[in-house]
C-alpha positions in Angstrom: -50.4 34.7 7.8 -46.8 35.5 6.7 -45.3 34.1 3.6 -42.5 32.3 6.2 -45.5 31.5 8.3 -46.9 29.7 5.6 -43.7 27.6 4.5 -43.8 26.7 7.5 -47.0 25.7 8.2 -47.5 24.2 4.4 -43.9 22.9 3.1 -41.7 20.2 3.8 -38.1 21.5 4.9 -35.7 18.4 5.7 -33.1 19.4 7.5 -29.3 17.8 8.9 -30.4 15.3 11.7 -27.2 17.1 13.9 -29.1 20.5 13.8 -32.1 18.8 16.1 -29.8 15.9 18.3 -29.4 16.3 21.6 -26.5 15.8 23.9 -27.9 13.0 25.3 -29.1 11.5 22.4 -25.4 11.9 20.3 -24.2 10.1 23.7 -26.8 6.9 22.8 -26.1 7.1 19.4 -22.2 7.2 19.7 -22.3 4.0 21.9 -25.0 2.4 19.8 -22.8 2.9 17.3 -19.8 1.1 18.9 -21.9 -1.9 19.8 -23.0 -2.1 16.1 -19.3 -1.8 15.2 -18.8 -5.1 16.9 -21.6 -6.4 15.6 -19.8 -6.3 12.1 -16.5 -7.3 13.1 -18.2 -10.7 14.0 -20.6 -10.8 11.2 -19.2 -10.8 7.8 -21.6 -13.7 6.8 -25.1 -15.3 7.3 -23.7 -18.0 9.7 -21.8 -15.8 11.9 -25.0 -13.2 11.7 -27.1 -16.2 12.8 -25.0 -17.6 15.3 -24.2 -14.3 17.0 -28.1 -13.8 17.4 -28.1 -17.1 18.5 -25.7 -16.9 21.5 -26.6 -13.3 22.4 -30.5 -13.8 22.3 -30.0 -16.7 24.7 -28.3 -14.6 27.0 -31.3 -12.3 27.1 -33.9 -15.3 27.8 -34.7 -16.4 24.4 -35.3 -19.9 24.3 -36.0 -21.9 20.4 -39.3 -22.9 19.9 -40.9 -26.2 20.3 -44.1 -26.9 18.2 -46.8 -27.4 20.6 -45.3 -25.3 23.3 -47.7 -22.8 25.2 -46.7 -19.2 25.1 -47.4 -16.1 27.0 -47.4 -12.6 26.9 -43.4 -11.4 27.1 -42.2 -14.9 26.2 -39.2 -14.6 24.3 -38.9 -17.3 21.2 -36.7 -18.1 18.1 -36.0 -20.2 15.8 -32.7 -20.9 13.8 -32.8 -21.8 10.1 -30.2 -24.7 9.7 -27.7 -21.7 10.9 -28.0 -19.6 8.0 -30.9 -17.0 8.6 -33.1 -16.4 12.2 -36.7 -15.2 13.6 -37.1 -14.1 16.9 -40.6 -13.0 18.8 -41.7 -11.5 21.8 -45.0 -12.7 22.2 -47.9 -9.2 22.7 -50.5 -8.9 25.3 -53.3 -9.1 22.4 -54.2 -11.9 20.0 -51.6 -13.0 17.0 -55.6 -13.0 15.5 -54.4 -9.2 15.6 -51.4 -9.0 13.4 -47.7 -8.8 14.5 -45.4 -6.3 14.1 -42.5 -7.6 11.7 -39.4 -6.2 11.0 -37.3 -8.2 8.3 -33.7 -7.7 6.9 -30.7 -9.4 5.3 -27.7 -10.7 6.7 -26.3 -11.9 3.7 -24.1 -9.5 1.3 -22.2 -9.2 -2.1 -18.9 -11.5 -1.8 -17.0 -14.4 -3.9 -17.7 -18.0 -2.7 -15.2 -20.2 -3.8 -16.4 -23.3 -6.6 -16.8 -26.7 -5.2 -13.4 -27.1 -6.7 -11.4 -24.3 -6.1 -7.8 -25.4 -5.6 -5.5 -24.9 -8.3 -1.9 -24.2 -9.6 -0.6 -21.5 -12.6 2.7 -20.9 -13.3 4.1 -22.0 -10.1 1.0 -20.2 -8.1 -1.8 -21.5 -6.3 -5.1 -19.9 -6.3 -9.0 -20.3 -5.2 -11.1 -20.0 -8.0 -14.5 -18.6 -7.6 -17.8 -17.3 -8.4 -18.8 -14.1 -7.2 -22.6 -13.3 -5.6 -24.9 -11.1 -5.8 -24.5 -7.9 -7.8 -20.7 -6.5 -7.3 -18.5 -4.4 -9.7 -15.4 -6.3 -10.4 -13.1 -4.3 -10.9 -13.7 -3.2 -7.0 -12.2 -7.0 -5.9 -9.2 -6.7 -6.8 -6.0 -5.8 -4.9 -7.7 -5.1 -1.6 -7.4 -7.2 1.6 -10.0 -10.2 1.4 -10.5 -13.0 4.1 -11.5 -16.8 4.0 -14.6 -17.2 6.0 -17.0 -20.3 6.2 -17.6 -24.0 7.1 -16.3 -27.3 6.2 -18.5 -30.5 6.3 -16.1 -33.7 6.5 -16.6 -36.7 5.7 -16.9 -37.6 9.3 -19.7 -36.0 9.9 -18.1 -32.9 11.6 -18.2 -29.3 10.3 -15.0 -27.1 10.6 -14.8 -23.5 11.0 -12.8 -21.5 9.2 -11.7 -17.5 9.4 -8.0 -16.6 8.0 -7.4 -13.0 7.5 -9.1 -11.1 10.0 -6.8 -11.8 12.9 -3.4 -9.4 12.9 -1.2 -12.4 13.1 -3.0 -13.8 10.4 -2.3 -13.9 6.6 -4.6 -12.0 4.0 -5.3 -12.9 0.6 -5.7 -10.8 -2.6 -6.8 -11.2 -6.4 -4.0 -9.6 -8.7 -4.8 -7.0 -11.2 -3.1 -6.3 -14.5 0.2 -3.6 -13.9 -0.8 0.0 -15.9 2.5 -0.2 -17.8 0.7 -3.4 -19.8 -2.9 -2.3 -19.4 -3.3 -0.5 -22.9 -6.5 -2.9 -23.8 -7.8 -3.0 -20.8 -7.9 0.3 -20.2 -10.0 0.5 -23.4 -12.9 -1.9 -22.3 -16.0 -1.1 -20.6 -16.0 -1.3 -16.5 -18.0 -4.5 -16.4 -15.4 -5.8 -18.6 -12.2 -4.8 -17.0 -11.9 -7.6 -14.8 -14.1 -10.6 -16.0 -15.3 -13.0 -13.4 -13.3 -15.7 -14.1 -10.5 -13.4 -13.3 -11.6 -13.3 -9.8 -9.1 -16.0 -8.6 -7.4 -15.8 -5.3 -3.6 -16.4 -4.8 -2.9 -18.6 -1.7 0.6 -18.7 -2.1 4.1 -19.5 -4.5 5.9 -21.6 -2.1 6.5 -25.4 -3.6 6.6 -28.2 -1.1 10.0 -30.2 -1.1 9.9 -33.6 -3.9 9.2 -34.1 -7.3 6.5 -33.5 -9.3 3.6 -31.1 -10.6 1.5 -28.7 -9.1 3.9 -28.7 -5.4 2.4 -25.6 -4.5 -0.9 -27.1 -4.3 0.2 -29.5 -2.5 1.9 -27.4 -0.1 -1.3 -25.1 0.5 -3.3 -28.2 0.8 -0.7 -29.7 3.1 -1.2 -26.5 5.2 -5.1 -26.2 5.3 -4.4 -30.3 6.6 -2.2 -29.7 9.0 -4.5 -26.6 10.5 -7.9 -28.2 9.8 -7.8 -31.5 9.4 -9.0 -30.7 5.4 -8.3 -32.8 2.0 -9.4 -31.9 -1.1 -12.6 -33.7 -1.4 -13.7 -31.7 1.4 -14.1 -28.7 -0.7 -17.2 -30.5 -2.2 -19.2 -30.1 1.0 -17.7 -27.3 1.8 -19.8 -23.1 2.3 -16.5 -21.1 1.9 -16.2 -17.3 1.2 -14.1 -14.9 0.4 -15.0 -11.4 1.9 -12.7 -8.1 2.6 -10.5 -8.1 5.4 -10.9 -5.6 7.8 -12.5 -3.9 11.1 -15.6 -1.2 11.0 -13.7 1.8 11.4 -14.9 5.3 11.8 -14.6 7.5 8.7 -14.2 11.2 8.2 -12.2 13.9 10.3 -15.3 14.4 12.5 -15.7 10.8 12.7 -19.6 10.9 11.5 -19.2 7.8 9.1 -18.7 4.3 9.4 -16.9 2.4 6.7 -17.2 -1.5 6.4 -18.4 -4.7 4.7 -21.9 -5.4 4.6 -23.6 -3.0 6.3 -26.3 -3.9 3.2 -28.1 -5.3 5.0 -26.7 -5.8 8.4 -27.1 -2.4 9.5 -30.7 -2.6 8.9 -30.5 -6.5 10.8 -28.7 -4.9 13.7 -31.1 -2.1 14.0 -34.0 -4.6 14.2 -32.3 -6.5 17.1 -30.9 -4.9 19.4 -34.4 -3.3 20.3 -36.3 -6.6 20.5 -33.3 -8.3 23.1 -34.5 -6.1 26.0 -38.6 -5.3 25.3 -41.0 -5.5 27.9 -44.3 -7.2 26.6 -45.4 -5.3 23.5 -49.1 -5.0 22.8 -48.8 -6.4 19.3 -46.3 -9.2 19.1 -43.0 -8.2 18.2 -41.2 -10.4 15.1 -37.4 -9.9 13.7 -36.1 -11.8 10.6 -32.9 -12.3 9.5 -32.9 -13.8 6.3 -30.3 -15.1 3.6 -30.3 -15.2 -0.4 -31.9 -11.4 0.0 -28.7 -10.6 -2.3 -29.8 -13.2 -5.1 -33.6 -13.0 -4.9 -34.5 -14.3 -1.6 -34.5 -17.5 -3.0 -33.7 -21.0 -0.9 -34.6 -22.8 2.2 -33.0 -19.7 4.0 -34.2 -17.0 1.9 -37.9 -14.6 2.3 -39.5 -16.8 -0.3 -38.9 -19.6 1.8 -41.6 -21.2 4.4 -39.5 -21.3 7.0 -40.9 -17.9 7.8 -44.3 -19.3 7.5 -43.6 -22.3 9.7 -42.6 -20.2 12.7 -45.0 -17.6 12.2 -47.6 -21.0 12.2 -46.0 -22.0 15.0 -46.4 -18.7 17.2 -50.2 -19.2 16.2 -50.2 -22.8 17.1 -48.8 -22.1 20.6 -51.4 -19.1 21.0 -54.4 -19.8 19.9 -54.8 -18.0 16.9 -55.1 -18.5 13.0 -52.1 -17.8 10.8 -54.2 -16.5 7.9 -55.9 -13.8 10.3 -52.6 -12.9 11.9 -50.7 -12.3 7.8 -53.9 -10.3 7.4 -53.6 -7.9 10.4 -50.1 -8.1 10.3 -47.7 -5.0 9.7 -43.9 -5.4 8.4 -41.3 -2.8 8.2 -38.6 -4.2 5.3 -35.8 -2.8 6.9 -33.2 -2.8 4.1 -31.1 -0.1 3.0 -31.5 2.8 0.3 -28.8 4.6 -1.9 -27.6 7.9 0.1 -27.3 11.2 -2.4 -23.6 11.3 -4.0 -22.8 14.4 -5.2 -19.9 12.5 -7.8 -22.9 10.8 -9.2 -25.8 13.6 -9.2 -26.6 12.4 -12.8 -27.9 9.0 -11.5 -30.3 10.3 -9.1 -33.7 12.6 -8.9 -32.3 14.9 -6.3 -36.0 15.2 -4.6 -36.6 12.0 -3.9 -33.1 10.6 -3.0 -32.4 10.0 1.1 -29.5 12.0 1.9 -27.1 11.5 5.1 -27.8 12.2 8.5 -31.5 13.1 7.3 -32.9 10.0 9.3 -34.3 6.7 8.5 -35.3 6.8 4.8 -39.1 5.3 4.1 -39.1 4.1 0.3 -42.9 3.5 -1.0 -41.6 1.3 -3.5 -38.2 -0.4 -5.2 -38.2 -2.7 -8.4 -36.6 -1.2 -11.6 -37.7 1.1 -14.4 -41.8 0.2 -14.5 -41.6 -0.5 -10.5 -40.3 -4.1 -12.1 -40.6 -6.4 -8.6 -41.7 -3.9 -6.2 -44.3 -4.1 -3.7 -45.6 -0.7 -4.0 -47.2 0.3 -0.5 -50.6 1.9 -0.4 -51.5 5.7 1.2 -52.5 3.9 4.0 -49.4 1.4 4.5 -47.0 5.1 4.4 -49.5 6.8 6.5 -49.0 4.2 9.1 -45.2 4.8 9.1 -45.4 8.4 9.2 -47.6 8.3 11.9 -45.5 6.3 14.3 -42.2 7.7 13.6 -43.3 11.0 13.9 -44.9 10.1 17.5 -41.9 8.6 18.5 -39.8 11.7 17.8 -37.8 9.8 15.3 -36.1 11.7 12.1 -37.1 10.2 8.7 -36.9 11.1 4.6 -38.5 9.9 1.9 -36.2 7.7 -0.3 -36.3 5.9 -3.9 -33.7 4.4 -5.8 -32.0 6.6 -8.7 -34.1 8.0 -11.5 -37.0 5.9 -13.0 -34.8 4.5 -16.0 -31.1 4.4 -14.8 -31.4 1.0 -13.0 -33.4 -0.3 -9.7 -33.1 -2.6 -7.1 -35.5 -4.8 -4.9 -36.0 -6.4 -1.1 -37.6 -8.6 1.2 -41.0 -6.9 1.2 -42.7 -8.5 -2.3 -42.3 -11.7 -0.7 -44.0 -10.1 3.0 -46.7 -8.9 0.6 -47.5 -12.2 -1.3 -48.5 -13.0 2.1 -51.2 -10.8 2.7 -48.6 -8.6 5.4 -48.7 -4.6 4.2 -45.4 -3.7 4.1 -43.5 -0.8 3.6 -39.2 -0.2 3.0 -37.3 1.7 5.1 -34.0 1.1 5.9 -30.2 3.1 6.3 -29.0 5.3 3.7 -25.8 3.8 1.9 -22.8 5.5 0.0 -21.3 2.8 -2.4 -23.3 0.6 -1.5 -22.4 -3.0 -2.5 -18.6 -2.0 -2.8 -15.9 -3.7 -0.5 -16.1 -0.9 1.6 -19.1 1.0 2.5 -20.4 4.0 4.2 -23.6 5.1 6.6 -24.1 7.8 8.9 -24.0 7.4 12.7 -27.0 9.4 12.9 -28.9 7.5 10.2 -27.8 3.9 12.2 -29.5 5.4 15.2 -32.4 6.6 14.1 -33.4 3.3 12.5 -32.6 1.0 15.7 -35.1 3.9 16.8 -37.6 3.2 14.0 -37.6 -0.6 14.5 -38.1 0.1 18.0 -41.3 2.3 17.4 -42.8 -0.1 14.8 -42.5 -3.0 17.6 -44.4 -1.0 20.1 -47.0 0.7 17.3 
C-alpha cells in the first residue's frame, strides 16, 4: 500500500463542505436558507419563537395535547409552555418503552430586558433603563440599531404586544456612547469595563410635552406608549419587555455564503430541529423537538431544561401510549442541538486549532462543554459519539468534531447536563458560530443545512 494510499485509508482529512455539494443539494440548501431567514425576522425572542411554532405546527396537523388522550403512530402533538418555550412529537411505530429520539435547543438569546421600572428623565432626556441577559460584551450595545419587543399584562387582564423598530416606518432606538475627543479614561479601562451595565440605558426621546413641570419628556413618551397601547406606568410592573438589535437576516459576504443576524445562538440550531419534524412520515422511534428558554442563564425557570415541563409532556406521551416514562428516559437518545464557536483566524490564540469546528465543514459534534475541568459538562461516552457518527455518516451528512477554545481560556455549557440528569445519553452538536453572542452574528449556509440534515437523521435513527 502506498503512503497516499494509507492517508487515505488511515487519516482523517476534513475538507470545505462546497468541494463535495451538489447542484441539487446547494439548490435545497439556498432555499432552506431563505425560509430560515424568515424564521429570524419573526423570532427575535422566546414568545415569538414559541408562537411561530405554534401557528405553523398547527398548519401541518399538530394538535396540543390533552392528558389522557390516546395516541397513534404518526400522530402529531405539542405542547406550549405558558408561551415562552415548546415540545412537539410525532408519535413512532415502536413502544415509547423504547426511547425517543430528542432533539433540544434554545430560543432564547443575549439581549437587555428593561427593569420593572424603566422610565426615566436626565437632562431633559428620557430613557429605558435596563438589565442586560445572559453573557454579552458591552461595549458591543452601544450605538447600533436596537428594537423594543415584548408583552404587556394590564391591569385588565389583557396582554399587549409590543414591536417598535423593526418596521421601516418605524423608529429605532440606541444607547449613547462617550464621543473619542472626551474618551481619555475610558480608553484606559479594561473592555468589560468600558461601558458598565448600568450605562446600558436606552434614549426614547428629548421632546417635552407642552405645560409646566418636571420630567415633561417622560411624560410625553408615556403619553405616546398610551395613546398607541393603551399603557401607564404601572404597567411596566407586569410587563416582559426587551430590547434586542434592529434588523433583517441578511446575507453576508461577496459570495453571499454567510448569514448575519441576532440570535442565531440558538435559533439556528431550533430551526434546524423543526422544520424536519413539520412534514415526517411516522418514524420508528418517536420523534421529540424542544424549544426551551433561560438556556442563556442556566436553563433555569418554569420554561427552562431544568424545568418539569419537559418531564410532564414526555409523561404525558407515555400516559397516552402505554408505556413507562422511566423506561422511555432510559432508552432515550437526545441530540443537544446548540451551537459551537467557528475558528477565527483574528483570534487563533484562543483556540486549539485541532479541535475547533471551522466553517462550511458541517455540523460540528462536541463530546463535551463546561469550562476549564469540563466544569458543567455532560461528557458523552464512546458509545453516545459512536452513535452519532454512525448515523450521520449513513445519511451522507457532513460533520467535524468541535470543542470550545483551549482547556483554560474560558468555556461554555447547554441543554444536555440537564437531558442527562435524566437518564437520556446525550451528545452536542449544533452550527458553527463567528462572534457568537455579539448583536450581530455569523453562520455558514452550508453548516445551517447540514444540521436541519442532522436533526433529520437522528429523528429517523
Amino acid at each position: 500500500m502506498t503512503t497516499e494510499e494509507l492517508r487515505t485509508s488511515l487519516l482523517s482529512a476534513p475538507k470545505n463542505g462546497y468541494t463535495s455539494l451538489t447542484p441539487e443539494q446547494r439548490a435545497e440548501m439556498e432555499a432552506y436558507c431563505k425560509r430560515y431567514s424568515a424564521f429570524m425576522d419573526a423570532c427575535k425572542t422566546e414568545r415569538e419563537a414559541t408562537a411561530w411554532a405554534v401557528e405553523t405546527a398547527e398548519k401541518y396537523g399538530f394538535k396540543e395535547i390533552v392528558p389522557g388522550m390516546k395516541l397513534q403512530p404518526g400522530d402529531k402533538v405539542y405542547k406550549n409552555n405558558r408561551g415562552k418555550s415548546i415540545m412537539l412529537a410525532v408519535i413512532g411505530s415502536a413502544s415509547l418503552n423504547e426511547g425517543a429520539n430528542i432533539c433540544a435547543a434554545h430560543v432564547d438569546s443575549p439581549r437587555m430586558d428593561l427593569k420593572p421600572n424603566p422610565l426615566y428623565e436626565d437632562s431633559e432626556i428620557a430613557y429605558f433603563k435596563t438589565h442586560y441577559y445572559g453573557g454579552i460584551k458591552k461595549y458591543q450595545w452601544v450605538t447600533v440599531p436596537l428594537a423594543l419587543h415584548g408583552v404587556v399584562y394590564r391591569k385588565d387582564g389583557s396582554v399587549i404586544t409590543i414591536t417598535i423598530g423593526e418596521d421601516e416606518s418605524d423608529p429605532i432606538l440606541c444607547v449613547s456612547d462617550l464621543l473619542i475627543h472626551l474618551s481619555a479614561d475610558q480608553m484606559k479601562k479594561p473592555l468589560a469595563e468600558g461601558i458598565v451595565g448600568e450605562q446600558l440605558n436606552v434614549i426614547l426621546g428629548t421632546e417635552p410635552i407642552e405645560g409646566e413641570g418636571s420630567d415633561l419628556v417622560k411624560l410625553n413618551i408615556m403619553k405616546l406608549l398610551n395613546e398607541k397601547y393603551g399603557l401607564i406606568e404601572a404597567d411596566f410592573l407586569s410587563a416582559e419587555l426587551t430590547i434586542v438589535p434592529a434588523g433583517r437576516c441578511r446575507e453576508v459576504g461577496l459570495d453571499r455564503s454567510l448569514l448575519g443576524a441576532y440570535g442565531h445562538d440558538d435559533r439556528v440550531c431550533a430551526y434546524a430541529e423543526i422544520e424536519p419534524l413539520l412534514t415526517m412520515d411516522i418514524p420508528t422511534h418517536t420523534a421529540v423537538c424542544i424549544l426551551a428558554d433561560k438556556e442563556e442563564i442556566g436553563s433555569v425557570g418554569i420554561s427552562g431544561m431544568q424545568s418539569r415541563a419537559f418531564d410532564t409532556f414526555m409523561q404525558d406521551l407515555c400516559d397516552s401510549t402505554g408505556a413507562n416514562l422511566n423506561r422511555c428516559f432510559e432508552n432515550s437518545f437526545c441530540l443537544s442541538a446548540d451551537v459551537s464557536n467557528a475558528f477565527d483566524p483574528n483570534f487563533a490564540e484562543t483556540c486549539d486549532k485541532r479541535n475547533n469546528s471551522m466553517l462550511n465543514r458541517g455540523i460540528s459534534i462536541c463530546k463535551y462543554t463546561g469550562s476549564r475541568g469540563k466544569g458543567g459538562a455532560s461528557d458523552a461516552s464512546a458509545e453516545a459519539m459512536g452513535h452519532v457518527r454512525t448515523t450521520l455518516d449513513n445519511a451522507g451528512v457532513l460533520w467535524q468534531i468541535a470543542t470550545l477554545g483551549k482547556v483554560d481560556q474560558g468555556g461554555g455549557g447547554t441543554v444536555a447536563a440537564y437531558m442527562a440528569n435524566r437518564n437520556i445519553v446525550t451528545v452536542d452538536a449544533g452550527v458553527p458560530v463567528l462572534s457568537m453572542h455579539a448583536p450581530m452574528e455569523l453562520v455558514s449556509k452550508l453548516d445551517c443545512y447540514m444540521t436541519m440534515l442532522a436533526c433529520k437523521a437522528i429523528y429517523l435513527a
